[in-house]
Every structure is written in C-alpha cells, then in structure tokens.
LOMINU-515355 format. One line per 8 residues: number of its first residue (from 1); their letters; for each residue x, y, z of N, C-alpha, C, O. Coordinates in steps of 0.05 Angstrom, whole numbers, padded with zeros to 5 digits. Layout:
REM residues N
NUM> a> X:Y:Z:X:Y:Z:X:Y:Z:X:Y:Z  ... .
***
This chain:
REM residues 219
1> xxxxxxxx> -00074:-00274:-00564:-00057:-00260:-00544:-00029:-00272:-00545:-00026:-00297:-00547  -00008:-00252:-00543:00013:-00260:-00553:00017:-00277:-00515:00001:-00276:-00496  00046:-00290:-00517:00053:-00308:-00499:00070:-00291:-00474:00073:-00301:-00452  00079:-00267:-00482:00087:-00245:-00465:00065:-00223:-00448:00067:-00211:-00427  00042:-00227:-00469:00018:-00213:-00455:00004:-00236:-00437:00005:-00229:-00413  -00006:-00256:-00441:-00011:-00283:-00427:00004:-00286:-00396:-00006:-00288:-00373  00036:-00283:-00407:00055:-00285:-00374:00049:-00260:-00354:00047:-00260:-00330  00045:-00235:-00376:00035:-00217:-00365:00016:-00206:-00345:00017:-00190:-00326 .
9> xxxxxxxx> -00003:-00221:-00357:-00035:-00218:-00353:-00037:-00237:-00325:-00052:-00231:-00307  -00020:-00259:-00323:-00014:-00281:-00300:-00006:-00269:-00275:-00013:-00272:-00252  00018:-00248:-00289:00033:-00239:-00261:00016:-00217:-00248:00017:-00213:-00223  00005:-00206:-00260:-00020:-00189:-00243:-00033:-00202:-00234:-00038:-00194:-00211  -00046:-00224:-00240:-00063:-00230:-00227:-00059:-00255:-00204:-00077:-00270:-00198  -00036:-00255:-00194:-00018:-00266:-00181:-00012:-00232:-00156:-00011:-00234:-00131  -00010:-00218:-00164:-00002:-00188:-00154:-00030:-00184:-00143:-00031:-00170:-00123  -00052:-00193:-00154:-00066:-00176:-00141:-00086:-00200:-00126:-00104:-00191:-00112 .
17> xxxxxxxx> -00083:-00225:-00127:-00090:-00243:-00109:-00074:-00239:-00081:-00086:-00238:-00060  -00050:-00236:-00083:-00035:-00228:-00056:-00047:-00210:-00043:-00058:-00214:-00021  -00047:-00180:-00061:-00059:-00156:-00048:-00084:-00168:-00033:-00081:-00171:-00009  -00109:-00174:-00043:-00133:-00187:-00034:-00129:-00211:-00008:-00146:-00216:00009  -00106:-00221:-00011:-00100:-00239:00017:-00098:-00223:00038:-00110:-00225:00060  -00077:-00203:00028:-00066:-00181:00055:-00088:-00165:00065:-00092:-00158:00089  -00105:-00158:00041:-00126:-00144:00058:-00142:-00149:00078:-00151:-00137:00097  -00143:-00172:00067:-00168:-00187:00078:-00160:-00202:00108:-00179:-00207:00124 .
25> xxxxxxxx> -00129:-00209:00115:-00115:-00210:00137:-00111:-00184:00151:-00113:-00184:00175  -00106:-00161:00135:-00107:-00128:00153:-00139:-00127:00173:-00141:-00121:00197  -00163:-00135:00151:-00184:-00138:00154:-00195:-00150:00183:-00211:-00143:00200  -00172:-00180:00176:-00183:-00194:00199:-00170:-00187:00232:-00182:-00189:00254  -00146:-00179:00227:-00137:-00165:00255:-00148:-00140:00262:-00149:-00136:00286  -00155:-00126:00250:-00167:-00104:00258:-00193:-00105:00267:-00202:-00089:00283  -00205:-00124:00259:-00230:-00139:00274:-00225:-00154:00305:-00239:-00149:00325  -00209:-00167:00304:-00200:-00180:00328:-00186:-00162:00348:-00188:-00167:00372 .
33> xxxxxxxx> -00166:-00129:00336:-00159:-00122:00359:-00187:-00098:00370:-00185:-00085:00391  -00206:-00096:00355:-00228:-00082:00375:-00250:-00095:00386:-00270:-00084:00396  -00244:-00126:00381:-00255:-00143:00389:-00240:-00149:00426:-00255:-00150:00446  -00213:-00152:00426:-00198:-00158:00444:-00203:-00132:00460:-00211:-00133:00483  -00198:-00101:00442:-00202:-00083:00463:-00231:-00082:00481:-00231:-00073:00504  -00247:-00089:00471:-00274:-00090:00483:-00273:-00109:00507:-00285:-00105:00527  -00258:-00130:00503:-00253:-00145:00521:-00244:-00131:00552:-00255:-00129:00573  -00215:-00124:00540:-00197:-00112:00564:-00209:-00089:00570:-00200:-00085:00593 .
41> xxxxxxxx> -00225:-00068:00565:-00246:-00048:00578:-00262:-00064:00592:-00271:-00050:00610  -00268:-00082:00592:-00284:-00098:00624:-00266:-00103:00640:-00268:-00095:00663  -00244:-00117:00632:-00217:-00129:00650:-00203:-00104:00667:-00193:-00106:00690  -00206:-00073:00646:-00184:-00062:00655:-00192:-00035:00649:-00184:-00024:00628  -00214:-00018:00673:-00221:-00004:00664:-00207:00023:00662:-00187:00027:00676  -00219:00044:00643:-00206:00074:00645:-00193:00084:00678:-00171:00093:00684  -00215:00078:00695:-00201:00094:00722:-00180:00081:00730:-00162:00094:00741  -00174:00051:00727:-00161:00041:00748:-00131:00052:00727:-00110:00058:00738 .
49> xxxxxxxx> -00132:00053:00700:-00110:00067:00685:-00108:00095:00689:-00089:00109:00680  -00120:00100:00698:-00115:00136:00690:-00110:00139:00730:-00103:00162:00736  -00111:00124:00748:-00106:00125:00775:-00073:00107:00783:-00062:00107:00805  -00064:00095:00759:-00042:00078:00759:-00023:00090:00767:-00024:00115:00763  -00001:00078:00780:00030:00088:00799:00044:00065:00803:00035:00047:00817  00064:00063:00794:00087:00038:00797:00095:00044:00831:00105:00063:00842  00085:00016:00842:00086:00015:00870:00113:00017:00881:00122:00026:00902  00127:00003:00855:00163:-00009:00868:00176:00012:00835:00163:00018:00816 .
57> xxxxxxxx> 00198:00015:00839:00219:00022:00815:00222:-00006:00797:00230:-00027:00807  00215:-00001:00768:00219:-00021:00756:00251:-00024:00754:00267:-00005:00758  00259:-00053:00746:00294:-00055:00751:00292:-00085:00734:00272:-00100:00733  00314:-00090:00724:00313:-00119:00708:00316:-00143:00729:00322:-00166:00721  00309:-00134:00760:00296:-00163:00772:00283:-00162:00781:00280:-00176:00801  00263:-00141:00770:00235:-00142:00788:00210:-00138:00757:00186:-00133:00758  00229:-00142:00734:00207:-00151:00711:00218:-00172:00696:00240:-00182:00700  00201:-00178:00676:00209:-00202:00651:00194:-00194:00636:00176:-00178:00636 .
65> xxxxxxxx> 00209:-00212:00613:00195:-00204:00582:00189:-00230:00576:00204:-00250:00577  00160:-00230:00567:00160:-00261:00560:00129:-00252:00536:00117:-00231:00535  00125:-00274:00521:00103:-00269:00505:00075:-00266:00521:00077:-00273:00544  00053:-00258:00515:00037:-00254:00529:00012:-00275:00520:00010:-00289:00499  -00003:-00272:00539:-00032:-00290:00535:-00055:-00273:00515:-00054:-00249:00514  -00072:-00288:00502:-00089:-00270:00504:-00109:-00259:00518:-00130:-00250:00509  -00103:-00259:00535:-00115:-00235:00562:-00099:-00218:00561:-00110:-00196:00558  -00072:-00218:00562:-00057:-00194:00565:-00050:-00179:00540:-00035:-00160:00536 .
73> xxxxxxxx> -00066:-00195:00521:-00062:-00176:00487:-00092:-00161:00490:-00097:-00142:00475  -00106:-00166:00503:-00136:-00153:00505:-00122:-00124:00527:-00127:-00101:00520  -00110:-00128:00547:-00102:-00114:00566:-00086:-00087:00553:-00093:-00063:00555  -00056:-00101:00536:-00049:-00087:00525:-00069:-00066:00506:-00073:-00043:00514  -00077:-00074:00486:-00086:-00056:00475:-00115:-00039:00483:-00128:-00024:00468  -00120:-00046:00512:-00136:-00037:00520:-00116:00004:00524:-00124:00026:00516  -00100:-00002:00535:-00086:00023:00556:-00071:00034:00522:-00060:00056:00523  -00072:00023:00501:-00056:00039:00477:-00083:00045:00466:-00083:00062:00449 .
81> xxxxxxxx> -00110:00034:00474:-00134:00058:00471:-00129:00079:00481:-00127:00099:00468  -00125:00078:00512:-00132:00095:00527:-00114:00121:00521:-00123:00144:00518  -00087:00111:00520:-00064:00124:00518:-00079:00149:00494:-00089:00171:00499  -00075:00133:00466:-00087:00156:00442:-00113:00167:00450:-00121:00184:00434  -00127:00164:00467:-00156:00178:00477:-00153:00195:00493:-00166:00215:00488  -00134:00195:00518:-00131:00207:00530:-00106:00236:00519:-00109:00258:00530  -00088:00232:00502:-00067:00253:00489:-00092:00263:00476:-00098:00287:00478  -00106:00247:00463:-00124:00277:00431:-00144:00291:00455:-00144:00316:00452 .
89> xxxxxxxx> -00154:00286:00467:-00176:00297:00497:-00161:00318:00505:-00171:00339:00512  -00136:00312:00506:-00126:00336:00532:-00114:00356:00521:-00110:00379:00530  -00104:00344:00494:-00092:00368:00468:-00102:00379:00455:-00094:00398:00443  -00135:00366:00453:-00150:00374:00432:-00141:00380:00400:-00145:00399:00385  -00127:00353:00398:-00116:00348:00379:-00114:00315:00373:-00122:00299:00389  -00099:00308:00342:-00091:00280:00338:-00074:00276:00355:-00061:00294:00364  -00073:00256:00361:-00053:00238:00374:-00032:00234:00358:-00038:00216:00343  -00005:00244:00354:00019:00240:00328:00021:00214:00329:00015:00203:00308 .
97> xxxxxxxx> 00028:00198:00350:00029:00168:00349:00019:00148:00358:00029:00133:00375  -00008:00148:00344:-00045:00132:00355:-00027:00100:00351:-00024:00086:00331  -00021:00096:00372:-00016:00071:00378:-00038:00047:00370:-00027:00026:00362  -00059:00047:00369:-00083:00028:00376:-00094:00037:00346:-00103:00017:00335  -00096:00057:00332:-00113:00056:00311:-00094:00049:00282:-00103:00043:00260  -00066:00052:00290:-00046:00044:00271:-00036:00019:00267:-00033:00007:00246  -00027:00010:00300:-00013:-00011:00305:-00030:-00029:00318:-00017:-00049:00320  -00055:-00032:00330:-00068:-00051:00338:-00069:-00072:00320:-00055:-00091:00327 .
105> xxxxxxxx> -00081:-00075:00296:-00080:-00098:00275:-00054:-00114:00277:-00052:-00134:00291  -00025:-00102:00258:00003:-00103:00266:00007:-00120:00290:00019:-00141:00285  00000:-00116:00315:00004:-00130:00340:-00004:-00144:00340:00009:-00164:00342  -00041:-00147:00338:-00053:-00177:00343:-00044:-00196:00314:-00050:-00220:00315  -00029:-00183:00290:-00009:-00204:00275:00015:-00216:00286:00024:-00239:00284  00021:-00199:00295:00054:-00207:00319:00050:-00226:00332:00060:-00249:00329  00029:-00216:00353:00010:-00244:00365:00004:-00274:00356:00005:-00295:00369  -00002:-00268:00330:-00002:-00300:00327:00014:-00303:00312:00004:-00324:00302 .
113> xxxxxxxx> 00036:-00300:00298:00064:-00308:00291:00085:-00307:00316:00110:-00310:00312  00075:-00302:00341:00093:-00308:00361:00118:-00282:00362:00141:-00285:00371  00107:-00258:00352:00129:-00244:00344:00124:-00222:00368:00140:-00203:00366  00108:-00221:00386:00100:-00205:00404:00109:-00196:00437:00089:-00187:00448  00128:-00195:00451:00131:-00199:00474:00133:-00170:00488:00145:-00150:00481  00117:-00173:00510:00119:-00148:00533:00131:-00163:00561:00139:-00184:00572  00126:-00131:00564:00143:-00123:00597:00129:-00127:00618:00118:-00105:00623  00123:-00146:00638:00117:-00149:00660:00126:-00136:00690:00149:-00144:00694 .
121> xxxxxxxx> 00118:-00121:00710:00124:-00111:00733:00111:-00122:00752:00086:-00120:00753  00130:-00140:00776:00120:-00154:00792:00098:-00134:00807:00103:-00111:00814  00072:-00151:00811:00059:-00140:00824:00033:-00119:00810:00015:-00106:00821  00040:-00123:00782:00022:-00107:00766:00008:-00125:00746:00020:-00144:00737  -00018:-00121:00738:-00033:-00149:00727:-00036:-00139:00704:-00059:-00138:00696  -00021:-00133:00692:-00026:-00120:00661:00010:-00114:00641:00029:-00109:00656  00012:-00115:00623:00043:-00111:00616:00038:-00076:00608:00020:-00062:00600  00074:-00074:00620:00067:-00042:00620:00096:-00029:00593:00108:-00007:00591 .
129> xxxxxxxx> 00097:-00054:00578:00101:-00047:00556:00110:-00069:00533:00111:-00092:00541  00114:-00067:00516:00106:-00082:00493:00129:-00089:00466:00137:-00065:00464  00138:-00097:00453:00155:-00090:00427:00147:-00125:00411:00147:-00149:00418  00140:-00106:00387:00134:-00124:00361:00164:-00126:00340:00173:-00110:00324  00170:-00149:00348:00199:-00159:00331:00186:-00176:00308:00163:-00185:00308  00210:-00177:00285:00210:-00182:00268:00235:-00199:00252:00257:-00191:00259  00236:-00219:00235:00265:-00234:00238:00268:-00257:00258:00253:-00259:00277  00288:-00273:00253:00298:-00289:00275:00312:-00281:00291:00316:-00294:00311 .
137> xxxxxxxx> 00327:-00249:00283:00346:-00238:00304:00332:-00222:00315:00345:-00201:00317  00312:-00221:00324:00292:-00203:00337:00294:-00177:00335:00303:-00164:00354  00285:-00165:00311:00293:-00144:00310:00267:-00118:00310:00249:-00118:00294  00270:-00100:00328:00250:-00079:00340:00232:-00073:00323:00244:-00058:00307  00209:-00075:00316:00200:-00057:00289:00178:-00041:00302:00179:-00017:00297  00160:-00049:00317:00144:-00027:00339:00154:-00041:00368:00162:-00063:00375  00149:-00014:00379:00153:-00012:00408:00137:00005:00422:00136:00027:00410  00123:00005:00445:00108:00028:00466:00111:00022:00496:00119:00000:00504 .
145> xxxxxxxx> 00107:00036:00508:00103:00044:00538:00079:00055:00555:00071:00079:00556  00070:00033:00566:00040:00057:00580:00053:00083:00582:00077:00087:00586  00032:00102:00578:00036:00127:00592:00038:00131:00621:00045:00155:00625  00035:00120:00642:00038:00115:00671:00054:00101:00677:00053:00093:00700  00079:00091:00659:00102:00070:00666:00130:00087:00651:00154:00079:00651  00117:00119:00635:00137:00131:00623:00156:00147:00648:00149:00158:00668  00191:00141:00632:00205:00164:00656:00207:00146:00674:00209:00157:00696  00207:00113:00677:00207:00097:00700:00240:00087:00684:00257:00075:00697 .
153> xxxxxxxx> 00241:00092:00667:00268:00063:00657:00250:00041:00646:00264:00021:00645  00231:00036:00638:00214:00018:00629:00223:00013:00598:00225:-00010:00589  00226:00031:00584:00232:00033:00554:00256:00019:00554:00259:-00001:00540  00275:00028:00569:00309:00017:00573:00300:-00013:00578:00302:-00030:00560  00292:-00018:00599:00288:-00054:00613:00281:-00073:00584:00289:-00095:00576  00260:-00051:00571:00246:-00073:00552:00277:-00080:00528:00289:-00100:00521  00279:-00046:00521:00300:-00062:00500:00328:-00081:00511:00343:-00090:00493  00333:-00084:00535:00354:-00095:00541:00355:-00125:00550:00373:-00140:00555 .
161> xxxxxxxx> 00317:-00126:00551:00312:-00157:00555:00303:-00177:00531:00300:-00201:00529  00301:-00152:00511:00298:-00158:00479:00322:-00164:00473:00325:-00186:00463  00348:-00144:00477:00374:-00148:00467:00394:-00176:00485:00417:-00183:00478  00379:-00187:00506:00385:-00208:00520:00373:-00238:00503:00387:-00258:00500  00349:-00234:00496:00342:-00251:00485:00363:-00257:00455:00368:-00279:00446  00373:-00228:00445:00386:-00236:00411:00413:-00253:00417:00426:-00268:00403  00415:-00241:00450:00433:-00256:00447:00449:-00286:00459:00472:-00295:00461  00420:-00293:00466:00417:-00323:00461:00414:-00336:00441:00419:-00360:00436 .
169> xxxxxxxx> 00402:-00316:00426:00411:-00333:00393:00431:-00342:00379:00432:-00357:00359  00451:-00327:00398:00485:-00330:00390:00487:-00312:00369:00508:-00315:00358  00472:-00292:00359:00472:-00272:00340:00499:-00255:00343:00514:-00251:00363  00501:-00247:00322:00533:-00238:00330:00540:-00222:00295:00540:-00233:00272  00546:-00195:00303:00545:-00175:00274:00537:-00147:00283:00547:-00139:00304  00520:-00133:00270:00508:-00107:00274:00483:-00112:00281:00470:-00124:00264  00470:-00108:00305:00428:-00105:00296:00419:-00083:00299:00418:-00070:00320  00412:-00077:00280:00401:-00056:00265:00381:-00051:00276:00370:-00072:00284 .
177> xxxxxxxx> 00359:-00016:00286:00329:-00012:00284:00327:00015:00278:00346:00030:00285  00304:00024:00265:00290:00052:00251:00285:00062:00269:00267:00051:00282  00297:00086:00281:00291:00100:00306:00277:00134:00297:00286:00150:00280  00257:00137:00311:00245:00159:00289:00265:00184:00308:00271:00181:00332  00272:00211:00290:00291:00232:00293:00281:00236:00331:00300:00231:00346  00267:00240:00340:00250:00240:00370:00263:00224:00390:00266:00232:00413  00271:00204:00384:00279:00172:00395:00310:00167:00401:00319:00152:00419  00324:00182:00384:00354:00179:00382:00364:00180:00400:00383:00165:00404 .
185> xxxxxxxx> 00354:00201:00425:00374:00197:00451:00363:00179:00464:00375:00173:00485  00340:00164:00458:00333:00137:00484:00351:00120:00470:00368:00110:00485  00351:00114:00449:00358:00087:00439:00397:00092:00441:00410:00073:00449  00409:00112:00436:00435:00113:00443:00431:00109:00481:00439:00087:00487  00427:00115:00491:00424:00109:00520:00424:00085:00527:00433:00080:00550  00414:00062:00511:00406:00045:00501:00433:00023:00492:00434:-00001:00491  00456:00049:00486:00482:00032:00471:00477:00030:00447:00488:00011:00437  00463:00042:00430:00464:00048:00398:00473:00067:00386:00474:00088:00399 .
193> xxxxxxxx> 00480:00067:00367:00489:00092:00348:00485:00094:00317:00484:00077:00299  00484:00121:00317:00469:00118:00287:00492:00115:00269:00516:00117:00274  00476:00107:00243:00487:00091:00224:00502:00112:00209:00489:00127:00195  00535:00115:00210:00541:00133:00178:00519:00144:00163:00498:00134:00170  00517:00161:00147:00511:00161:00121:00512:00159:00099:00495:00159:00082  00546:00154:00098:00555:00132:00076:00548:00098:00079:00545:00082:00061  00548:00095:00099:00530:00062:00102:00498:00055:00105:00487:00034:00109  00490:00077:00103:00456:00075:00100:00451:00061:00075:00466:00063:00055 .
201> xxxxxxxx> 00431:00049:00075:00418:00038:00049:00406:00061:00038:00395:00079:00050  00413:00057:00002:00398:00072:-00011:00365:00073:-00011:00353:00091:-00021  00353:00052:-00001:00315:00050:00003:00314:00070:00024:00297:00088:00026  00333:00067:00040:00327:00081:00058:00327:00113:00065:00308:00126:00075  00348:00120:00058:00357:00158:00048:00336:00171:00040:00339:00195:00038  00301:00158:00033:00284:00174:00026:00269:00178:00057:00252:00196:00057  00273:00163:00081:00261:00174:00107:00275:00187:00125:00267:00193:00147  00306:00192:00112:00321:00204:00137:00304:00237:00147:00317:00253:00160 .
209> xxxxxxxx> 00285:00242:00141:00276:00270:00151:00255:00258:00172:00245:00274:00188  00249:00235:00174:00232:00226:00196:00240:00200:00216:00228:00192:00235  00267:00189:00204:00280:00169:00219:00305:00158:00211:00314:00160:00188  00321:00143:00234:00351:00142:00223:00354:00112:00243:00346:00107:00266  00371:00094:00218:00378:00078:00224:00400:00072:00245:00422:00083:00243  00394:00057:00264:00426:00065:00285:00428:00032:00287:00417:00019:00270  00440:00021:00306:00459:-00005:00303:00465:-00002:00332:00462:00017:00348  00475:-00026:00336:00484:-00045:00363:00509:-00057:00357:00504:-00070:00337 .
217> xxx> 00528:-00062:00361:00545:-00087:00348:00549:-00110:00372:00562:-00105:00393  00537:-00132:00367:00531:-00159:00380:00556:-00173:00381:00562:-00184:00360  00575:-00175:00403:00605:-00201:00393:00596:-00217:00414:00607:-00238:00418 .
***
C-alpha cells in the first residue's frame, strides 16, 4: 500500500471514529432528555400546563435569566413535550417545530456545556422560556417560549437579557443570529436587521428560502 493510500486510509478512519463519538453522544442525550421528561411529568403535570395564566405581566424586573438546575431542565422539556403534543392533537397534524423531538438532545447538551439559560417569572416554578447559545459571545442558536407565556413580551425579555449578558462580555462588533423567514419581525422588534445580501456568507445563500441572517451592532 502506497504511503498516500496508508494517510488515506488513516484519515477516514479518524472521520469516522468522530462520527461514532457524536453518535453515540446524540445517543446519550436523547436518552437523558426522555429520561428528564419522565421526570418533569410527575413534577409538572399536563393540567396544571394546559390550565396555566401569567398572574402578573412579565417585564425585565419581575424575571431573570440565569442557567437552570436540573429540575428545571426536566420542567423545561417537560411543557416543549406538551407544547408539540398538544399543536399535532389539535391540528391533526405534525407539529412544524417539534421542539422536544428535535431539540431535546441539543438542550440537555447545552446543559452540560453550560450553554443553556432560561427565563424565570416571579412567582412561577417552572422557566417559561429558554435559549441555547453557542460561542463565547453568546450567540442564539435555539430559542422557545411556553405556549401559555406566548404574546406576553416573554420572547423580547429573553433576548434582551441574553443581549445584556453579551454585553458584559465587553463584546463589541456585529452579533449575528439565523432567524427563520417567520421570525423576522420579532427579532427586528428586538433591534435587529437583516443582513445585506451582498454581505451574507456564501455557506449560507443555500438557506435563504427558509432563513436570513440579521445582526445587532454591539458598541
């Protein structure tokens, strides 16, 4: 075997030891978040969610964003069950954006890389929303909202206590997030704007039919 087929033969199998790591980590969160959800269905059942009402107006001094326990990662992904169970039940249809069967794994990874923080409302024993960052500049990559906390300003609080945090980092430039075509007027509401199209990344120009990069600028 020549010494090019040898280096060859190495880097696959280097390629596909990784692959086999990742799986096997996809594997293991996905185990743990229907492990956790089983949990938070004792803690936090269907009625007392599907009977839920924000007692007070949420407002940025009557919540915080802070990482959560794991009780409140069992909690969470208890109500992003409920949430995709309750949309396919009542539509008699998929759920377009199954929070819990996509992103549950994803989260309980966030979770233990510390990359995880939700939205707390005084007075409510559960977080009533969530965003998985990514980077040191904390940057959005999933985000959700109970369905009983939507239409409150809850979505706004979270990203603005996220965008409080970047900027304690002293971060300071553009921060960037993938806002799917649906999303564009929360996230401009938000103080974002989408990105040119002459300044888009070329990786990227192959999802502009399902999402568009928009920006912040941090001074």
């Amino acid at each position: 075997m020549s010494l090019t087929n040898k280096l060859a033969n190495n880097l696959f199998d280097e390629w596909r030891a990784k692959d086999e790591v990742e799986e096997q980590a996809r594997h293991k969160y996905k185990l743990e978040a229907e492990e956790l959800r089983s949990l938070g269905q004792c803690l936090l059942p269907a009625t007392k969610l599907s009977e839920f009402q924000c007692s007070i107006e949420p407002s940025s001094t009557n919540t915080k964003l802070k990482q959560p326990t794991k009780a409140d990662l069992a909690l969470l992904l208890t109500w992003l069950s409920y949430d995709e169970d309750s949309f396919s039940s009542s539509n008699n249809t998929t759920n377009p954006a199954p929070f819990f069967s996509r992103a549950g794994a994803p989260i309980c990874e966030a979770f233990a890389e510390n990359n995880l923080r939700c939205l707390y409302l005084e007075g409510v024993d559960f977080p009533l929303a969530f965003a998985v960052t990514k980077d040191k500049n904390f940057k959005i990559d999933i985000m959700g909202v109970f369905t009983g906390a939507k239409r409150k300003g809850v979505g706004g609080l979270l990203v603005q206590a996220v965008i409080s945090l970047i900027r304690l980092s002293k971060f300071k430039g553009r921060y960037e997030i993938d806002s799917l075509i649906s999303s564009i007027l929360f996230w401009r509401s938000c103080g974002f704007e989408v990105v040119p199209p002459s300044q888009i990344e070329t990786e990227k120009m192959k999802f502009l039919e399902f999402q568009r990069p928009m920006f912040l600028e941090m001074k």
